[in-house]
N, CA and C atoms of all chains as a GROMACS GRO file, in nm:
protein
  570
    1UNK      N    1  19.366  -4.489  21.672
    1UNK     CA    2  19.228  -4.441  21.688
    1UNK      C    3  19.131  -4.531  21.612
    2UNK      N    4  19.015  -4.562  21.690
    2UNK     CA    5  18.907  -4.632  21.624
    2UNK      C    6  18.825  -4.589  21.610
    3UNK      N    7  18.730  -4.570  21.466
    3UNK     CA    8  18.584  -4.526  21.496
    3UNK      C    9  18.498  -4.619  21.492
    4UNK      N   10  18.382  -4.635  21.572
    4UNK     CA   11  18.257  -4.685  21.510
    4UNK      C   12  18.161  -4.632  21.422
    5UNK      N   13  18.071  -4.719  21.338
    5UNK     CA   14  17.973  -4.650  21.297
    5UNK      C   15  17.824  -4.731  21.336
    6UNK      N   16  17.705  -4.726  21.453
    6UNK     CA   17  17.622  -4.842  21.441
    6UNK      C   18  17.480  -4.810  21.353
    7UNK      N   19  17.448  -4.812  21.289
    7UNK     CA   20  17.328  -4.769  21.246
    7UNK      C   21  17.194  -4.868  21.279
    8UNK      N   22  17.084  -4.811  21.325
    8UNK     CA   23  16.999  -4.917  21.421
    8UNK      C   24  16.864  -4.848  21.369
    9UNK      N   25  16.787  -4.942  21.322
    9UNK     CA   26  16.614  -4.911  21.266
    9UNK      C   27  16.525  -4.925  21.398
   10UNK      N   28  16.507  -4.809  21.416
   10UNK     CA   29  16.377  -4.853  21.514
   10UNK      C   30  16.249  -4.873  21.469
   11UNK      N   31  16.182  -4.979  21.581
   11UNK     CA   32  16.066  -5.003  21.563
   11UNK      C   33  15.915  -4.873  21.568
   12UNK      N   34  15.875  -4.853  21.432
   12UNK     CA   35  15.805  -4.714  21.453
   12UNK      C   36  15.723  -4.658  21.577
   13UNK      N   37  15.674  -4.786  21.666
   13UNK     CA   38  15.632  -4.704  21.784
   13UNK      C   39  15.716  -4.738  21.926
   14UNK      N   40  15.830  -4.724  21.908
   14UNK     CA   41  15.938  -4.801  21.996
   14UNK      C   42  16.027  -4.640  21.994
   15UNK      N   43  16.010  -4.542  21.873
   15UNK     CA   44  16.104  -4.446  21.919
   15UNK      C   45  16.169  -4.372  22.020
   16UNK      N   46  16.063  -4.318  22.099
   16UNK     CA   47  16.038  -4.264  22.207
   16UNK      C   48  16.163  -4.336  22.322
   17UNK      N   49  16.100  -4.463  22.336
   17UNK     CA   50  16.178  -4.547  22.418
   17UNK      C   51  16.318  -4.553  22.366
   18UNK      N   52  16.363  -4.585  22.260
   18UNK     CA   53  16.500  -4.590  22.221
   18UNK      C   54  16.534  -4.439  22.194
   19UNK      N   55  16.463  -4.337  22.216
   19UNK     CA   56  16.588  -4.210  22.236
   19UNK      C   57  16.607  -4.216  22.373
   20UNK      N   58  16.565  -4.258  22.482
   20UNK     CA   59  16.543  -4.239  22.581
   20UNK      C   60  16.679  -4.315  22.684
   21UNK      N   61  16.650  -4.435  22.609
   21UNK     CA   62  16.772  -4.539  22.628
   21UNK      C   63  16.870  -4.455  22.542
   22UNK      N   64  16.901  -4.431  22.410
   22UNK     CA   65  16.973  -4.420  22.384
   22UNK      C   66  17.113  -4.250  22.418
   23UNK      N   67  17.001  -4.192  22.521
   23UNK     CA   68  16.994  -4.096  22.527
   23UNK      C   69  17.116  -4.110  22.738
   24UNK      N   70  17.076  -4.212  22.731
   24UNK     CA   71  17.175  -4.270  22.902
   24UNK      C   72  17.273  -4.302  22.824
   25UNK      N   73  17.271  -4.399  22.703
   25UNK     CA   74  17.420  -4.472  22.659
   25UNK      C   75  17.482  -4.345  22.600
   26UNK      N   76  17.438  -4.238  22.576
   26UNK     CA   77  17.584  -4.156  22.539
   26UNK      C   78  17.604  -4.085  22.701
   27UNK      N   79  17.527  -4.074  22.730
   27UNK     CA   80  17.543  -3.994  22.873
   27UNK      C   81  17.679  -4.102  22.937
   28UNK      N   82  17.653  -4.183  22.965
   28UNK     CA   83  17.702  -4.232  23.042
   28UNK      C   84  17.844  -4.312  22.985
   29UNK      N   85  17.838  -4.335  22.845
   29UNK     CA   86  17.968  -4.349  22.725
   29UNK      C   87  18.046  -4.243  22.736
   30UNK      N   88  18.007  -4.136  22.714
   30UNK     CA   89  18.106  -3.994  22.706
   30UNK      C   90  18.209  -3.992  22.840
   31UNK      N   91  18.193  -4.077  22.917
   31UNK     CA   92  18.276  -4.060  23.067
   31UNK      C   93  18.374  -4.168  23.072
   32UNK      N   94  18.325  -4.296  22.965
   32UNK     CA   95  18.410  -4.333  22.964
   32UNK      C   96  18.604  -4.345  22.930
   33UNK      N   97  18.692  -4.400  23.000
   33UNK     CA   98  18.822  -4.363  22.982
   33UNK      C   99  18.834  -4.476  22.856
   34UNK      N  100  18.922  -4.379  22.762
   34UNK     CA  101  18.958  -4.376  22.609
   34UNK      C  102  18.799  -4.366  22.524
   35UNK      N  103  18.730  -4.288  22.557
   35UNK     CA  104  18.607  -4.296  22.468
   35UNK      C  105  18.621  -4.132  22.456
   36UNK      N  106  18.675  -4.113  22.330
   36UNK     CA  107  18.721  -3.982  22.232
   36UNK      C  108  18.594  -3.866  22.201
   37UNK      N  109  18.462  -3.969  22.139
   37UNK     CA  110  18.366  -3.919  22.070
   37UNK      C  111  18.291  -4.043  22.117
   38UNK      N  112  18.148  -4.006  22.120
   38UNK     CA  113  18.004  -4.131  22.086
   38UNK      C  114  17.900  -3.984  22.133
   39UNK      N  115  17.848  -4.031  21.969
   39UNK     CA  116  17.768  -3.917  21.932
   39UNK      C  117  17.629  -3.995  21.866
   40UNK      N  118  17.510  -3.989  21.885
   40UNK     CA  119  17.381  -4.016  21.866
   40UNK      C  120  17.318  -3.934  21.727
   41UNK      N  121  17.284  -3.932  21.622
   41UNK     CA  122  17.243  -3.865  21.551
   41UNK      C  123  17.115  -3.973  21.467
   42UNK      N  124  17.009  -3.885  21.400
   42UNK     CA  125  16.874  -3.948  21.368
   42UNK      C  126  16.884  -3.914  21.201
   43UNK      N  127  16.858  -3.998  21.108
   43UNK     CA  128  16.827  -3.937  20.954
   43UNK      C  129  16.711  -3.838  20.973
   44UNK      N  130  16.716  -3.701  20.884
   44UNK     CA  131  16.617  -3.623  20.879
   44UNK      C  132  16.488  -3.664  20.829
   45UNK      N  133  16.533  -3.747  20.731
   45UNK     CA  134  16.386  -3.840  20.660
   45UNK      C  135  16.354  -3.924  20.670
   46UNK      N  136  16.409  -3.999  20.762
   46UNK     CA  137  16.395  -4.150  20.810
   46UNK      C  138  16.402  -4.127  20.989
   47UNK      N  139  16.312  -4.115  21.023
   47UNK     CA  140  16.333  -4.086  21.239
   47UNK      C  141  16.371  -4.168  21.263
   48UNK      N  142  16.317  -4.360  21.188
   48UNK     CA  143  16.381  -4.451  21.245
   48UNK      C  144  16.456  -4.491  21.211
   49UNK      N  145  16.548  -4.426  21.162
   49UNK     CA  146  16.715  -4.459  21.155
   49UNK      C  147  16.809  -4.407  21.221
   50UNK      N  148  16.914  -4.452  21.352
   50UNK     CA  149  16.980  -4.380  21.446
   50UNK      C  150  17.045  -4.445  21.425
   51UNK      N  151  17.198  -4.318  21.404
   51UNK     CA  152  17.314  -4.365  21.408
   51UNK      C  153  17.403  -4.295  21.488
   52UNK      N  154  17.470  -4.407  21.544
   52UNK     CA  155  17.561  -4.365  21.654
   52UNK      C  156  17.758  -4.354  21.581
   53UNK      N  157  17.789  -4.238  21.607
   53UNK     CA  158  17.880  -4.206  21.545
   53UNK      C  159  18.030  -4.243  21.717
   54UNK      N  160  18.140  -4.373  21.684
   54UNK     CA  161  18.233  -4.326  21.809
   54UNK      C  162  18.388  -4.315  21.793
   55UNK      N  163  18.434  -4.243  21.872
   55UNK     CA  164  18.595  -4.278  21.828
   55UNK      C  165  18.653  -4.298  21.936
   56UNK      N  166  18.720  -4.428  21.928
   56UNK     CA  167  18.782  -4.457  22.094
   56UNK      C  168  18.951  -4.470  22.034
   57UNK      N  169  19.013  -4.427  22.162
   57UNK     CA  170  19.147  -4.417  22.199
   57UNK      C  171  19.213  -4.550  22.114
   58UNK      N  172  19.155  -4.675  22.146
   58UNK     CA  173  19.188  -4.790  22.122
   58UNK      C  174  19.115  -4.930  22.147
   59UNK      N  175  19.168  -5.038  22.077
   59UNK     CA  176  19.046  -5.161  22.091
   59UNK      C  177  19.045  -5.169  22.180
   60UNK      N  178  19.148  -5.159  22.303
   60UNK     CA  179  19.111  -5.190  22.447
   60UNK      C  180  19.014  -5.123  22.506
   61UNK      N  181  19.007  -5.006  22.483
   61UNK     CA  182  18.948  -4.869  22.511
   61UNK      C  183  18.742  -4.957  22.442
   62UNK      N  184  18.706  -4.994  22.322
   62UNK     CA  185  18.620  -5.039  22.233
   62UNK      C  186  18.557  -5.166  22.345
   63UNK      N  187  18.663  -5.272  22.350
   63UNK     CA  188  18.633  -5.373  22.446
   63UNK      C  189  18.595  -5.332  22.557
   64UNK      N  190  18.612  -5.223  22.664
   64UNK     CA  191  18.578  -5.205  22.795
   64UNK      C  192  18.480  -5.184  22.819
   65UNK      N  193  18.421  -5.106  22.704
   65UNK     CA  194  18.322  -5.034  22.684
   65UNK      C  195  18.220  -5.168  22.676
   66UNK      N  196  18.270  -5.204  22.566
   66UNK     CA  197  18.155  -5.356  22.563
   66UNK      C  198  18.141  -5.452  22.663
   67UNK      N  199  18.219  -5.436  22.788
   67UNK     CA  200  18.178  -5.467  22.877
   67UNK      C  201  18.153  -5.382  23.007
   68UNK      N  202  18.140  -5.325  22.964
   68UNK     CA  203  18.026  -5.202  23.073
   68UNK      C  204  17.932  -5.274  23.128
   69UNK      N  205  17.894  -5.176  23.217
   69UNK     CA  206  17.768  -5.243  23.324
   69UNK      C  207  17.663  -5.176  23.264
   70UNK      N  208  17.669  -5.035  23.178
   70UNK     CA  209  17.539  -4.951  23.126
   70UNK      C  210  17.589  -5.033  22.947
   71UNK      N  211  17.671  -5.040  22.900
   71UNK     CA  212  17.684  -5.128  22.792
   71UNK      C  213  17.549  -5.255  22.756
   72UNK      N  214  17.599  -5.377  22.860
   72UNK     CA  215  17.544  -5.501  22.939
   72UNK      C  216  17.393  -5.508  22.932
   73UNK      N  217  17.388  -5.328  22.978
   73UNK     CA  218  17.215  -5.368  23.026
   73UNK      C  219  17.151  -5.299  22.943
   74UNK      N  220  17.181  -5.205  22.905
   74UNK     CA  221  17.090  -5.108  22.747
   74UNK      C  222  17.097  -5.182  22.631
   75UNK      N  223  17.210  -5.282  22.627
   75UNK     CA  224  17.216  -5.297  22.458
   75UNK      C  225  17.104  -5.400  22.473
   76UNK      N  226  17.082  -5.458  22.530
   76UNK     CA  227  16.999  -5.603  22.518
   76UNK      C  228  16.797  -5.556  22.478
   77UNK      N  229  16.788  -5.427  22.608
   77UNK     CA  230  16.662  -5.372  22.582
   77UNK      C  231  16.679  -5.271  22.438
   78UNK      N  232  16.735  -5.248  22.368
   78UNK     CA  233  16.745  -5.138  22.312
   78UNK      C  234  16.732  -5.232  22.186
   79UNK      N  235  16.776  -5.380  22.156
   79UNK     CA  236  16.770  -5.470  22.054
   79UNK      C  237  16.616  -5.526  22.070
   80UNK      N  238  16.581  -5.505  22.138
   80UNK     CA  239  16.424  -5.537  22.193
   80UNK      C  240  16.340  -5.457  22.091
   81UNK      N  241  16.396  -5.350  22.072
   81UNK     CA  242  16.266  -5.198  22.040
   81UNK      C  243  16.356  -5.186  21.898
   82UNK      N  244  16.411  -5.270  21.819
   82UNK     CA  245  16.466  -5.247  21.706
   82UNK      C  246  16.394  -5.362  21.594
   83UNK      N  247  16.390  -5.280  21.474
   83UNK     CA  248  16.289  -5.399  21.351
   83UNK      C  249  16.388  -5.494  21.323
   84UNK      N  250  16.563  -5.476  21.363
   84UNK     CA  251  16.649  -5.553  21.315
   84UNK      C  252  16.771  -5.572  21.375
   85UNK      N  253  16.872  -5.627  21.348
   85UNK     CA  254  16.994  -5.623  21.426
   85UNK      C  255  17.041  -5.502  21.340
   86UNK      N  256  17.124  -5.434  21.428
   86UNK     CA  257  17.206  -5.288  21.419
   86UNK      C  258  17.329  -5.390  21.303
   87UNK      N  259  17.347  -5.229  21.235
   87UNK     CA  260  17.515  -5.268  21.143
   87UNK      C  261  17.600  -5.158  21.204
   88UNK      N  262  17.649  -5.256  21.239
   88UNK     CA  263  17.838  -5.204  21.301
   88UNK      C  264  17.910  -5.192  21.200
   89UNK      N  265  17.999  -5.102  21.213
   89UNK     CA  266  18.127  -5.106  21.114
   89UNK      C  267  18.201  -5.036  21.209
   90UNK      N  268  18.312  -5.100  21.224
   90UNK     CA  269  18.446  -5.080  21.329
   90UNK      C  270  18.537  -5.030  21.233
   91UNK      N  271  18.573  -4.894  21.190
   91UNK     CA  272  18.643  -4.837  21.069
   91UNK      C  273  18.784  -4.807  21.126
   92UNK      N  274  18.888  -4.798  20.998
   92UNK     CA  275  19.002  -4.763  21.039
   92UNK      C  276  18.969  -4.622  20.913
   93UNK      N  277  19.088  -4.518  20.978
   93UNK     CA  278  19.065  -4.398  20.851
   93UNK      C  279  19.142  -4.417  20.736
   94UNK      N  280  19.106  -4.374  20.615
   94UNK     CA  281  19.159  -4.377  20.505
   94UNK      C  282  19.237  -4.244  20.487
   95UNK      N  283  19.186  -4.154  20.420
   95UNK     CA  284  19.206  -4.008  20.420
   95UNK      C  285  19.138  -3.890  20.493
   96UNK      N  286  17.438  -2.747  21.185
   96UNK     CA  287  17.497  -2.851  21.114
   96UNK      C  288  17.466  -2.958  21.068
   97UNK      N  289  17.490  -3.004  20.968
   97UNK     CA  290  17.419  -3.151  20.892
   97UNK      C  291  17.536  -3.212  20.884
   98UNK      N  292  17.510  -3.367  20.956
   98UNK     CA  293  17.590  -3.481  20.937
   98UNK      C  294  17.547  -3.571  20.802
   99UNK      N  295  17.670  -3.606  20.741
   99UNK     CA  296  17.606  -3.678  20.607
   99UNK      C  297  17.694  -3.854  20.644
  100UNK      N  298  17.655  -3.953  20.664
  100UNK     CA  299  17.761  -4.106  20.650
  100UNK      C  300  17.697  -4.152  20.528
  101UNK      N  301  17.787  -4.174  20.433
  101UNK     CA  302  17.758  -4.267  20.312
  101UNK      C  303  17.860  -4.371  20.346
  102UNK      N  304  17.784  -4.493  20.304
  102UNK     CA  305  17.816  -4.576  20.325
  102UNK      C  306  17.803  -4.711  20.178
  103UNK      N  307  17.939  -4.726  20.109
  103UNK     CA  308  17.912  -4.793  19.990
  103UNK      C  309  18.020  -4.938  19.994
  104UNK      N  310  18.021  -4.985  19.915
  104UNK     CA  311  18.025  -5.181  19.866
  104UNK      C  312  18.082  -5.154  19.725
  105UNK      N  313  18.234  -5.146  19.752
  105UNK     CA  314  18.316  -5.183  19.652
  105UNK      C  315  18.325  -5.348  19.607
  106UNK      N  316  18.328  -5.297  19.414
  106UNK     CA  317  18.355  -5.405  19.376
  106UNK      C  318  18.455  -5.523  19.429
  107UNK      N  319  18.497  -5.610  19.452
  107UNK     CA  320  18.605  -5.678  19.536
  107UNK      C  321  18.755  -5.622  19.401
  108UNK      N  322  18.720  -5.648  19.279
  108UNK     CA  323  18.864  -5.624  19.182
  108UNK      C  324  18.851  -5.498  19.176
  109UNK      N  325  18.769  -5.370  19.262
  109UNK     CA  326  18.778  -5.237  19.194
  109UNK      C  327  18.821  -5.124  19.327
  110UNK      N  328  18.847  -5.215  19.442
  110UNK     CA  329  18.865  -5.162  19.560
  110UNK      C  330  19.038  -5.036  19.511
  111UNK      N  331  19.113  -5.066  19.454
  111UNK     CA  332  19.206  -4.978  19.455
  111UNK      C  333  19.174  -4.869  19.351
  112UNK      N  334  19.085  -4.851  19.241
  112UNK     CA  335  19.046  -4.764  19.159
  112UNK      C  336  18.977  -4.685  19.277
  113UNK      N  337  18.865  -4.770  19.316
  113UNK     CA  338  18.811  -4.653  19.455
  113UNK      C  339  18.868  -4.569  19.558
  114UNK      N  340  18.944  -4.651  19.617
  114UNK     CA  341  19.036  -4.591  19.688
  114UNK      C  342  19.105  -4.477  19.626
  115UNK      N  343  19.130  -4.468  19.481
  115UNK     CA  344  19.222  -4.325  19.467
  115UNK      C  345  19.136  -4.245  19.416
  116UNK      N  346  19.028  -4.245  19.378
  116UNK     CA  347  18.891  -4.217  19.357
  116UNK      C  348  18.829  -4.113  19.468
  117UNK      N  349  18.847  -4.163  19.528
  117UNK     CA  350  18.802  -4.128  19.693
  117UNK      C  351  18.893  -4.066  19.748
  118UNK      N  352  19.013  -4.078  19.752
  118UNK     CA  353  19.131  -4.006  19.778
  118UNK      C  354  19.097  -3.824  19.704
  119UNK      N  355  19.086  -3.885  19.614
  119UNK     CA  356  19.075  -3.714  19.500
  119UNK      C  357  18.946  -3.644  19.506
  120UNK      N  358  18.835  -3.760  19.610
  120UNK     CA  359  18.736  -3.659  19.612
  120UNK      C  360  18.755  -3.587  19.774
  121UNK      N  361  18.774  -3.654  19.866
  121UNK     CA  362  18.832  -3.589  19.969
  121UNK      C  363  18.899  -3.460  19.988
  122UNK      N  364  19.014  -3.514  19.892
  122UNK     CA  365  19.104  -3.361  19.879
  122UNK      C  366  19.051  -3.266  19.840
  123UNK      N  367  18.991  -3.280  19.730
  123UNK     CA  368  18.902  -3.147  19.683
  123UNK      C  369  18.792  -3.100  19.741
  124UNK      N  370  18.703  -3.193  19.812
  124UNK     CA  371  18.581  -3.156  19.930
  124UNK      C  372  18.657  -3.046  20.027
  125UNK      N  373  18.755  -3.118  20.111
  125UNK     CA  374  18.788  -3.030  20.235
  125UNK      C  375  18.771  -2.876  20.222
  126UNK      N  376  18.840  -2.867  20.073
  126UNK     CA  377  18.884  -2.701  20.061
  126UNK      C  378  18.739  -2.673  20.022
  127UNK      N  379  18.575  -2.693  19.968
  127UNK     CA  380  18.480  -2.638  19.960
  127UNK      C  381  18.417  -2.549  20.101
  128UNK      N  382  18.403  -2.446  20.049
  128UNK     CA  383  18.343  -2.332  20.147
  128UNK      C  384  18.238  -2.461  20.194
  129UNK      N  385  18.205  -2.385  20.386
  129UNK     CA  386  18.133  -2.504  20.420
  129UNK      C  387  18.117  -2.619  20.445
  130UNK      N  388  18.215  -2.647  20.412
  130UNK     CA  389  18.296  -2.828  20.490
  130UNK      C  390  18.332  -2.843  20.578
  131UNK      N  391  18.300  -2.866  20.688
  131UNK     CA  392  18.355  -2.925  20.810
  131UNK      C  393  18.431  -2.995  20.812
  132UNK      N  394  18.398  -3.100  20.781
  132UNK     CA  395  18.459  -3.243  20.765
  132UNK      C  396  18.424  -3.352  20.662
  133UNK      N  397  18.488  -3.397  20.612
  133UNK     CA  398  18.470  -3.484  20.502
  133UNK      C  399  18.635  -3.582  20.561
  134UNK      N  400  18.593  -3.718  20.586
  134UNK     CA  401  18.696  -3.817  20.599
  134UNK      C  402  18.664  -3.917  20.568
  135UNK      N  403  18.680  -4.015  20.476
  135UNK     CA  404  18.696  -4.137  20.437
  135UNK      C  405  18.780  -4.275  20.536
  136UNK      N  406  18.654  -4.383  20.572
  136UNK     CA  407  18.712  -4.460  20.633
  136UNK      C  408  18.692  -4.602  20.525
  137UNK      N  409  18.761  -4.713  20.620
  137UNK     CA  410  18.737  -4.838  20.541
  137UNK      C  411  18.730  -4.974  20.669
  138UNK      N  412  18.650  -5.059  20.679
  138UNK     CA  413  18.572  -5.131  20.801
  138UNK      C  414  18.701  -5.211  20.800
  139UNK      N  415  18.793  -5.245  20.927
  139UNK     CA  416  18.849  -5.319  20.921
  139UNK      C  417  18.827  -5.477  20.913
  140UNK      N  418  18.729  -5.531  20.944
  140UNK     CA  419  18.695  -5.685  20.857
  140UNK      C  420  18.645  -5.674  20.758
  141UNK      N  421  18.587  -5.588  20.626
  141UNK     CA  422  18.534  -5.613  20.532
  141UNK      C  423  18.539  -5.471  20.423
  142UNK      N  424  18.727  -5.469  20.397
  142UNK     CA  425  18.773  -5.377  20.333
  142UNK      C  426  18.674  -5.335  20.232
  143UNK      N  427  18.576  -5.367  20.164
  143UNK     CA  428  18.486  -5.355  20.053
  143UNK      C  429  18.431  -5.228  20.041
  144UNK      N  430  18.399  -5.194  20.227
  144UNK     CA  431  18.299  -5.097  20.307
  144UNK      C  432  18.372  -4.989  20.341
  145UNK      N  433  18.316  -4.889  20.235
  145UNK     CA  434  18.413  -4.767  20.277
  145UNK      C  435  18.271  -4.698  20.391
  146UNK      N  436  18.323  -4.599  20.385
  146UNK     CA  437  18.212  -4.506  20.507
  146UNK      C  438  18.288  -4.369  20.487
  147UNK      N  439  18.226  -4.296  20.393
  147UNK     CA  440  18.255  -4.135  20.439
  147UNK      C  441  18.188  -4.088  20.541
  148UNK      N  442  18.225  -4.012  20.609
  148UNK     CA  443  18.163  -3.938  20.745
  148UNK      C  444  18.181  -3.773  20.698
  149UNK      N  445  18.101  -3.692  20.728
  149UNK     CA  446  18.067  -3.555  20.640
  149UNK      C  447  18.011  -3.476  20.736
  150UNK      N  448  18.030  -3.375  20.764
  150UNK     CA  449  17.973  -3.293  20.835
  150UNK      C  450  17.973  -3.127  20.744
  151UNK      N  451  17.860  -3.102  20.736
  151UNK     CA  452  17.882  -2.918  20.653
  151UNK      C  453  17.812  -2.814  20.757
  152UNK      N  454  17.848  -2.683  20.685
  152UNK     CA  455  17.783  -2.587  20.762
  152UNK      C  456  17.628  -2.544  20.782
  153UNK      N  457  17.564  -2.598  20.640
  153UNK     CA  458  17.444  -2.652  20.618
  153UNK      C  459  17.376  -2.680  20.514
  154UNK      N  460  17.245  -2.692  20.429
  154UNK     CA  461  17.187  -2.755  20.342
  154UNK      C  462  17.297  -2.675  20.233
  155UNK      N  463  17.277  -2.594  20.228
  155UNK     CA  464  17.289  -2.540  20.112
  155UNK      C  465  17.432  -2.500  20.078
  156UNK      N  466  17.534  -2.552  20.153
  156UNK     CA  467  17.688  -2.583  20.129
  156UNK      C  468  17.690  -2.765  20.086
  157UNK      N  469  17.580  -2.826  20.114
  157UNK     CA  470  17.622  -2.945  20.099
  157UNK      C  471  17.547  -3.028  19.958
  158UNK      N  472  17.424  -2.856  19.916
  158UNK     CA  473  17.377  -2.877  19.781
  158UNK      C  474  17.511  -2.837  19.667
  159UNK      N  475  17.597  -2.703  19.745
  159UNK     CA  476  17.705  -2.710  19.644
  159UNK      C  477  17.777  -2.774  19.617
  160UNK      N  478  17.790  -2.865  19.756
  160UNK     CA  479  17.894  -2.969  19.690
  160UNK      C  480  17.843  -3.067  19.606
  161UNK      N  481  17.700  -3.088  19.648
  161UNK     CA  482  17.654  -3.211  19.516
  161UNK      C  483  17.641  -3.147  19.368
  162UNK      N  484  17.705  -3.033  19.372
  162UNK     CA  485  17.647  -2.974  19.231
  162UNK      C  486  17.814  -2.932  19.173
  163UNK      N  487  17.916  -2.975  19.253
  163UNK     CA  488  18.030  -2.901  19.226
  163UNK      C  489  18.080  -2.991  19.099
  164UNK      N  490  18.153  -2.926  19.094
  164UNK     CA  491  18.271  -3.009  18.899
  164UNK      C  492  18.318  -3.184  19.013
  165UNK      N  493  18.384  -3.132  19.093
  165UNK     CA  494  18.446  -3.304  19.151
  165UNK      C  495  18.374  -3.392  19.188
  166UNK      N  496  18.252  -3.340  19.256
  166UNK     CA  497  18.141  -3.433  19.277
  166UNK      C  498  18.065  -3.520  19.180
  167UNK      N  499  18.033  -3.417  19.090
  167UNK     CA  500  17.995  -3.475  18.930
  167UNK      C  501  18.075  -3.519  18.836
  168UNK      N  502  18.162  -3.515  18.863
  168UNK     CA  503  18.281  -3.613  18.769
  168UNK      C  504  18.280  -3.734  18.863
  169UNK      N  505  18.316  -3.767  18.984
  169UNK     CA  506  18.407  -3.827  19.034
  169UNK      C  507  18.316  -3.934  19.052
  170UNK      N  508  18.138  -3.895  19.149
  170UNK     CA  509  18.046  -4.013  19.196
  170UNK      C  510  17.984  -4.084  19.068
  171UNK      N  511  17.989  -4.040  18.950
  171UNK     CA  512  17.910  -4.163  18.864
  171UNK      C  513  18.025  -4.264  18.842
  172UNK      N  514  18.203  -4.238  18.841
  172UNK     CA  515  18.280  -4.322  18.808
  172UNK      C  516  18.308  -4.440  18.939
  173UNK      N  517  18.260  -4.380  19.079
  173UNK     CA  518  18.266  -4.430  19.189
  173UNK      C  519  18.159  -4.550  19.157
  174UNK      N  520  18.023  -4.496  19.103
  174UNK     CA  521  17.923  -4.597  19.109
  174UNK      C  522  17.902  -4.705  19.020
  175UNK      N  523  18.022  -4.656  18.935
  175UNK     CA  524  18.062  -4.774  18.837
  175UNK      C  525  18.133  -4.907  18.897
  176UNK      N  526  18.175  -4.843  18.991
  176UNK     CA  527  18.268  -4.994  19.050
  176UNK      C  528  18.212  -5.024  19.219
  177UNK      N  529  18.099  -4.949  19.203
  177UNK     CA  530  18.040  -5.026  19.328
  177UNK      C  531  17.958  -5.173  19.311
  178UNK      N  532  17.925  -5.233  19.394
  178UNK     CA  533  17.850  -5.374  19.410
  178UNK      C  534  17.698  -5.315  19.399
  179UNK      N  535  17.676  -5.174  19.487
  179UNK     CA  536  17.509  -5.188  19.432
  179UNK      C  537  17.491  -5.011  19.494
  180UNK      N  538  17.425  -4.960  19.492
  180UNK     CA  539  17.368  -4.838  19.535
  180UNK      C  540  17.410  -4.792  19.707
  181UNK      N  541  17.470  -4.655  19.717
  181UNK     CA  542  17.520  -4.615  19.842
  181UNK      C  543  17.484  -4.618  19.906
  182UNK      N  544  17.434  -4.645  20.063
  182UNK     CA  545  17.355  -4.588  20.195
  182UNK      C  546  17.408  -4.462  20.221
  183UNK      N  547  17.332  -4.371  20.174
  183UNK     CA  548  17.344  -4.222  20.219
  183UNK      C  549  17.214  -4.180  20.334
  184UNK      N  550  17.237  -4.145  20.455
  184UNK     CA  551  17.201  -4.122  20.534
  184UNK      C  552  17.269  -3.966  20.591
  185UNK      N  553  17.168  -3.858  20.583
  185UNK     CA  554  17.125  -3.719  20.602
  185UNK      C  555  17.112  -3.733  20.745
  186UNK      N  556  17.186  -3.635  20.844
  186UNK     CA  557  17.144  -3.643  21.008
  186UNK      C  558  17.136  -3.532  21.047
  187UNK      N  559  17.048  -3.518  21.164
  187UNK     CA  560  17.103  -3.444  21.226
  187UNK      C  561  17.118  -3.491  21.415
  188UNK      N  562  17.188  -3.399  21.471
  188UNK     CA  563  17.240  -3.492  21.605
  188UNK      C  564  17.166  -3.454  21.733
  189UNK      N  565  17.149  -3.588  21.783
  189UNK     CA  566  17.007  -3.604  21.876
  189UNK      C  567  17.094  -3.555  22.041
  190UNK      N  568  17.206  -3.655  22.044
  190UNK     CA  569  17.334  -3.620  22.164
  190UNK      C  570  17.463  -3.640  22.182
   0.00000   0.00000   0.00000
């Protein structure tokens, strides 16, 4: 099992648009085969901080995904409407 | 429900003190009234990066835990052997 963690700053008047987008990429993530969990969540005190919480079956399962056709075409606009590049962390579990 | 990801930067010589560190705060979280989930991960390219992932029943199970005996023993010795101050990020979930 793999989780992700991406955490992504949006641009303060870009929100709107990136829940919107971000709001198809779980729609359309959750269907994917070996995609466990991908869950969207916002800091309470920070709006522009969204983090996407995922757990896939496996790296193969991680890779397919990254090459999706809704993958492909959201991530590129969605880095558009961000103050920065997103931090990934591809975690293995501890305890 | 409130999602909590902290996200901290172990010393590079203090990564196994943390690790059992973290181990003993885990164990003792789970069993707090109000815990969902509490699991400890570690980024597979850059072991340094732990990532707790936290979920409680709500504010005020997750004020007890910041106020509990293990919490207050355990995070000032954690922050002794970190590289610099945690990313604690408070959520709640958008989808």
């Amino acid at each position: 099992m793999i989780k992700v963690v991406a955490k992504s700053f949006s641009k303060p008047d870009k929100l709107d648009e990136i829940l919107k987008l971000t709001a198809e990429m779980v729609e359309k993530t959750v269907k994917e085969e070996g995609c466990i969990k991908y869950e969207a969540f916002q800091d309470i005190r920070a709006p522009e901080v969204i983090i996407i919480i995922e757990e896939w079956e496996s790296q193969e399962a991680l890779n397919r995904h990254m090459a999706s056709e809704h993958f492909r075409r959201i991530v590129p606009k969605l880095n558009e409407l961000r103050q920065k590049a997103s931090e990934v962390n591809v975690l293995k579990k501890l305890f």
